[in-house]
N, C-alpha and C positions, 0 to 999 in steps of 0.2 A: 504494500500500500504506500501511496505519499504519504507527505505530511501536505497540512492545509496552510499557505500565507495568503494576505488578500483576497480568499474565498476560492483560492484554484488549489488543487492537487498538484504540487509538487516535487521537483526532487532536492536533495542536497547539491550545493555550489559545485562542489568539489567532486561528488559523484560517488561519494560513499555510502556504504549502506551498512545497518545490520539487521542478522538473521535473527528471525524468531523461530521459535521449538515450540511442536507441542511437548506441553511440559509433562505429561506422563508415558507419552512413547518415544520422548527425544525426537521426533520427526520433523522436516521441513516444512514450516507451514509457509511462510513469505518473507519478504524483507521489509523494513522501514530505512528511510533516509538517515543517513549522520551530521545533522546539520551542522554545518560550520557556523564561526561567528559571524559572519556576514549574511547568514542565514536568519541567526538571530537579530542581528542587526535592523534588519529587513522589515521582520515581522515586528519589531517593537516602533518601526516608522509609522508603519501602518497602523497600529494599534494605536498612535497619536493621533490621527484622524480619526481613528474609528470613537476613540473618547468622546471625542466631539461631536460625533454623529447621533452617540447611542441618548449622551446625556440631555440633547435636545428631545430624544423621539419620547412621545408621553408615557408617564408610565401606562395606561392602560392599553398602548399599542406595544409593549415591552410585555406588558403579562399576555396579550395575547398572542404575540409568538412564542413565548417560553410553555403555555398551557399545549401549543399546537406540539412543540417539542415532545410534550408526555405525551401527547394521544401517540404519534409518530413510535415513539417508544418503546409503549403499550401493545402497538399492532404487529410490530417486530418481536416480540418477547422471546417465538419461538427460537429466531435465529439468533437473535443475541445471547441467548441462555446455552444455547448449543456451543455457538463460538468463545465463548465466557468460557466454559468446563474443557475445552480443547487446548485453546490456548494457555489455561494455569491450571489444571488438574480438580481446580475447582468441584463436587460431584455436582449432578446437575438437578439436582434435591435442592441444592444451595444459590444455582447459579439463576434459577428463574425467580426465589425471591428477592435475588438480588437487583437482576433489571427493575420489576416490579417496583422497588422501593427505588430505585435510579426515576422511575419515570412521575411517584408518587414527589421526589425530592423537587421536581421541578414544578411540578402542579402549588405544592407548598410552598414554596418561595414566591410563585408569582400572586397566589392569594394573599400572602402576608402583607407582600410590597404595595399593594391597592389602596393598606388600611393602616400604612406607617405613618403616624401623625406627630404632629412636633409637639411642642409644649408651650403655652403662655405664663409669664410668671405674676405672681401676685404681687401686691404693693406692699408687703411685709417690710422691704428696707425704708429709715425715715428718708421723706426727700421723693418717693418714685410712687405716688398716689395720681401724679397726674401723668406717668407714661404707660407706653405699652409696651412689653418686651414678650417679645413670640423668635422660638428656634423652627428655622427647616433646614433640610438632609438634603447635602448633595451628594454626587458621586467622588468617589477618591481619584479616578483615572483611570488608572492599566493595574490590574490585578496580575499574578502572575501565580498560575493555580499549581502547584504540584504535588504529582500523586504517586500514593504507592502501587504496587503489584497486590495486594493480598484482596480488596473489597474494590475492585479498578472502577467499577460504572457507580457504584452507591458514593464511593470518597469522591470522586472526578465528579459527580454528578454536585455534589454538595459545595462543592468550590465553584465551578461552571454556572450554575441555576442562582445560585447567592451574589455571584459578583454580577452579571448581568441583569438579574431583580434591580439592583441598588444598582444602575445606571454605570456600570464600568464597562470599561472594554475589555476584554481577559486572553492573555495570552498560557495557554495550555502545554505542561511537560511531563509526558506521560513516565511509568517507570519502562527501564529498557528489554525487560526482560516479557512482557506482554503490554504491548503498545495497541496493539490492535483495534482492541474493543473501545479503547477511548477514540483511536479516530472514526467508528463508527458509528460513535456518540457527538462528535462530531460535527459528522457531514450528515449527520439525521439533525441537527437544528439550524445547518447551513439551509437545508432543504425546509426547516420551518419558518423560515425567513429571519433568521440574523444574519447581519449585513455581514459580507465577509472583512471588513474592515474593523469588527466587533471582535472578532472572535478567531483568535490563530492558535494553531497547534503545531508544536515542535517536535521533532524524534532524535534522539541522541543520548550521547556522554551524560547523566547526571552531574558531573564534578564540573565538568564545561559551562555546560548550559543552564545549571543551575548557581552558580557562580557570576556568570553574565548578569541571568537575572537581578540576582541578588545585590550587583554593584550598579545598574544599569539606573540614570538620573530618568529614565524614560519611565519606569515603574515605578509606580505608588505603595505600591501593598506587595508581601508575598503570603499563599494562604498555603502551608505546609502540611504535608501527613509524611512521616517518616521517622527513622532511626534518630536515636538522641544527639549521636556524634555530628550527624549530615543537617541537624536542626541547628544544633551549635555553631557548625560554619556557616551556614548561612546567618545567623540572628547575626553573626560578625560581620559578614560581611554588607548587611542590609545597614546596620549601623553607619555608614560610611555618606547615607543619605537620606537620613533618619526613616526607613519606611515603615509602616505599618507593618507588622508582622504576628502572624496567626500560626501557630506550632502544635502539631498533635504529634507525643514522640513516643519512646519507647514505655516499658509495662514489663514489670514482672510482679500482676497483680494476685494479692492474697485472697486465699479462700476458706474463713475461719469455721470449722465446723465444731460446735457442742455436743456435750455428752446426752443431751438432753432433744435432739435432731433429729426429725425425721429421715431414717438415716437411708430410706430407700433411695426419698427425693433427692438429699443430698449428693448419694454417688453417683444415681442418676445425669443430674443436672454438670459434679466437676468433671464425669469422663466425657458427655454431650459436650461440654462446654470447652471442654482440650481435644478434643476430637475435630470439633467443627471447623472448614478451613484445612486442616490436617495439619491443626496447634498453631497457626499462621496469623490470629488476629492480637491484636494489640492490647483488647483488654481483655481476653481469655484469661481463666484462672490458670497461674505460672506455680505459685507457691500453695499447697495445702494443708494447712496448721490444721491438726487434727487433734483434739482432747485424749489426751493419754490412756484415760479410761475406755475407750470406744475406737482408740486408734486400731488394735488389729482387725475388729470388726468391719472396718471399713475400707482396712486394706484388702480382706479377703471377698469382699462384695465388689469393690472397685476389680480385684484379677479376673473375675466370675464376669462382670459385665464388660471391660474392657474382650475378655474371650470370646463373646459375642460378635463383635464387631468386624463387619464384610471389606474384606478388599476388593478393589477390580477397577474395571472401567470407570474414568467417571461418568460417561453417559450412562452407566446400569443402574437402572431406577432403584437396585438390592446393594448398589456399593456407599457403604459407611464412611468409608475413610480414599481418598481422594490422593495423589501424587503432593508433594512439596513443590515450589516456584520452580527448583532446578537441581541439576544433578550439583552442583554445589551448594545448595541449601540444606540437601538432605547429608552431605560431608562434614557441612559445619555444628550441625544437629548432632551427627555421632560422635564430632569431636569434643560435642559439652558434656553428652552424657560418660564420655572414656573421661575430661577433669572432675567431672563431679564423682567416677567414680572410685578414683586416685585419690579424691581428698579424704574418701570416707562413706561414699553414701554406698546402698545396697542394692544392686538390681535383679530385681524383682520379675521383671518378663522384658521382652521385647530390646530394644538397644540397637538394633542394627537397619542397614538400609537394605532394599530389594527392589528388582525390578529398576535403579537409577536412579531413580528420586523417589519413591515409595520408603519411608522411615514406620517401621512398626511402632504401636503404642508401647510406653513405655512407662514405666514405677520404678520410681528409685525409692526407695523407704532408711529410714535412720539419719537422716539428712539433719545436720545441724547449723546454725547460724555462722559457725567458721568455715563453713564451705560458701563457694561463691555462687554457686545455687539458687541459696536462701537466701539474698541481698539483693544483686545487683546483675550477676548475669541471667540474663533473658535468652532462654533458650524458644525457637521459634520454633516449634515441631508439637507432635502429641507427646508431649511427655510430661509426666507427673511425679515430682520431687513431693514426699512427705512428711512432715516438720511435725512434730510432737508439742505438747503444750502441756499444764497441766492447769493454770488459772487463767482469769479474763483478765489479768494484766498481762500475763506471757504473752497472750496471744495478739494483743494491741503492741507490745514491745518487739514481738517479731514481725507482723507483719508493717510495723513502720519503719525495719531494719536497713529496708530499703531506700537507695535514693531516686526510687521512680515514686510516683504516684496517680495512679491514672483511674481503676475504680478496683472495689472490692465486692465479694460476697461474703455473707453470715447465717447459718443453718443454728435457728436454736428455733423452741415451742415457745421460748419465753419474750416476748414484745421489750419489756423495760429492760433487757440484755441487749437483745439485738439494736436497740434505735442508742443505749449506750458505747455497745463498740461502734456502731457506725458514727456517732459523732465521734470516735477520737481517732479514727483509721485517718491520716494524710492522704486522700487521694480526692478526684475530682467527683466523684458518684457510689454507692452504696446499694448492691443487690438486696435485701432482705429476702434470705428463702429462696434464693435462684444464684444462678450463676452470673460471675460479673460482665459474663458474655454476652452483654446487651447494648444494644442503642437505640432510643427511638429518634425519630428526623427531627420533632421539636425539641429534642432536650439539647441545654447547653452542655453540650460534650467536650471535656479536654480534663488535663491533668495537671497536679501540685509539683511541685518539688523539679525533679529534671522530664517528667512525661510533659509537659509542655507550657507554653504560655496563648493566652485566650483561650475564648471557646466558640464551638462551630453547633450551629444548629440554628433551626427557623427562626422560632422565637428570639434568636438574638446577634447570628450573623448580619443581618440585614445591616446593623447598625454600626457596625463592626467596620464597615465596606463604606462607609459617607461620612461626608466632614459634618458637623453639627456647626449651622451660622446662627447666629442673632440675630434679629432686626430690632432696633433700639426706636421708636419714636418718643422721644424725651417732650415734655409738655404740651402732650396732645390733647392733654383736658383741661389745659389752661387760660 
């Protein structure tokens, strides 16, 4: 496929490309361009026009081609859910709620933005009885969206649909490893009519291109999902032009279960929840602080239901568990589980890779806070580290051991337990009774600590994306 600049397809300057893989047969699926900087360049020209174009055009003629975007979507679901699970091993159980909610993402944005209203202030200070002071939202400019590999059309979709709501023009950088499905998404709202001067999309180097971005006087904003390191370099190098900056980063979120727990639900929902993705999403439960008393039982229900669990195709409507991004994902996977299990920990089933990027579920049990594990390394695969506890301070002091903070779950019967560890867990959001493997489109989603700064969702991205002006009329009723 190309890439899109000024609403055409396509290639790199230079003439370079790279390949994509399906990611659980290793096969050739196509190429994307390697844009150069003059590529980039290019596009962020146009995107200065296109600022200008979008932030005149009203918003009600803005939500109605962002609404035409979801129907478009919508009516595609099948091929996109198909091409979704091909290109990232994704199962395809997973991959059509995923469009679904890519198509839902845009529909909600563009209703929100209809009914974003400013504020008037009251005459509370002495002295301002006789003016009027009312804020309205304008657009920031050129958004520069970039996305990860793991949720490509529901993340891209939430960066894409938000900035364009809020009157930006947004240049798109997909991840390199499945590009695809973004420029599909694409060229399905090029076709719903955003002007191609609104809307560009890049293929290439992350380190490049997002770099570019990130120094680039041409961009306003960068709206990020990605690793904590790759967030870091960028909030550096965005600094350099003070931009606005939106960060969702890494997670190695805790999943605290009680002695006192519905313990079906419980194992239930942590093996679903490190399953789903094939242990690839960001706020899956990573660590599993389990009550000392009720720890083996749950490890021997956790081996029994993890045994369950189908491998195969991801198009098999019977496959569980789905391929990892790439045959180096699934390498770095077992190189966490061989340090964690050098420092101490016990494994319990699974540990290896098959098939190339296919990593079996995996338990490590005996896991202690001096392993890096339990803290800070974030392993990205199905695999389940289990951390022992024996009070409700242990288990607030280990699961905030950590320097991520992105969301948690808590498995107790008891309400006044559960709403007190979840006020003292450091992270952005709190499962009660489910796994932290959740998001819905309106929530303000993002994380404490190093999992990120701002938060991305309906209800509050909009605002996120537009400068807030005053209009002062000083002694209007005088």
């Amino acid at each position: 496929m190309k890439m899109f600049i000024g609403g055409q397809g396509v290639d790199a300057s230079g003439g370079k490309v790279i390949s994509v893989l399906n990611s659980a047969t290793q096969e050739f699926m196509d190429t994307v361009p390697a844009a150069s900087a003059a590529d980039v360049d290019r596009a962020l020209a146009i995107a200065l026009d296109g600022k200008r174009i979008w932030a005149s055009t009203p918003q009600y003629e803005r939500s109605r081609i962002l609404q035409r975007c979801a129907d478009m979507i919508e009516s595609r679901k099948g091929e996109l859910a198909t091409h979704l699970s091909n290109e990232m091993g994704k199962i395809i159980r997973e991959s059509r709620p995923e469009i679904e909610c890519a198509a839902q993402i845009f529909r909600g944005y563009a209703e929100f933005a209809n009914h974003l209203y400013g504020d008037s202030m009251p005459d509370y200070q002495y002295g301002s009885e006789r003016d009027i002071i009312f804020t309205r939202y304008q657009p920031l400019g050129v958004v520069a969206c970039i996305s990860p590999f793991n949720y490509p059309a529901e993340l891209c979709s939430h960066k894409i649909a938000s900035a364009l709501a809020a009157g930006n023009a947004a240049v798109v950088k997909p991840a390199s490893d499945n590009p695809l499905i973004i420029l599909k998404l694409i060229e399905i709202c090029l076709e719903a009519g955003v002007p191609g001067e609104v809307l560009q999309c890049v293929t290439g180097s992350g380190e490049a291109i997002g770099a570019q971005l990130a120094t680039s006087p041409s961009v306003d904003a960068i709206t990020l999902t990605g690793s904590t390191e790759v967030g870091i370099s960028v909030a550096r190098a965005a600094a350099s032009t003070l931009k606005h900056i939106s960060l969702e980063l890494g997670g190695n979120d805790p999943l605290i279960v009680y002695d006192d727990a519905d313990m079906e639900l419980a194992v239930e929902e942590a093996v679903r929840g490190r399953v789903q993705c094939a242990g690839q999403t960001c706020c899956a439960p990573k660590r599993f602080i389990v009550q000392n008393s009720v720890k083996a039982e749950f490890v021997e229900m956790a081996l029994a239901r993890i045994g369950q669990v189908k491998y195969g195709s991801p198009l098999d409507e019977a496959t569980d568990l789905g391929s990892l991004i790439s045959v180096r994902a699934a390498e770095v996977t077992k190189a966490h589980v061989t340090r964690s299990i050098e420092q101490g920990a016990k494994l319990l089933c699974g540990g290896h890779v098959f098939d190339h990027s296919y990593f079996e579920p995996t338990v490590l049990d005996d896991v202690t806070l001096e392993m890096d594990v339990a803290t800070d390394l974030e392993i990205f695969g199905p695999v389940m580290p289990i951390i022992g506890f024996d009070t409700m301070e242990d288990a607030i002091r280990i699961a905030n051991a950590s320097r991520f903070g992105l969301q948690g779950g808590v498995f107790t019967r008891d309400n006044k337990k559960a709403f007190q560890t979840a006020q003292a867990l450091e992270c952005g959001g709190v499962c009660i009774n489910a796994s932290g493997n959740f998001r819905n489109v309106d929530q303000p989603f993002g994380g404490w600590k190093m999992s990120g700064v701002g938060r991305e969702g309906i209800n509050i991205t909009l605002k996120e994306l537009k400068h807030t002006k005053s209009y002062i009329m000083k002694g209007i009723f005088a």
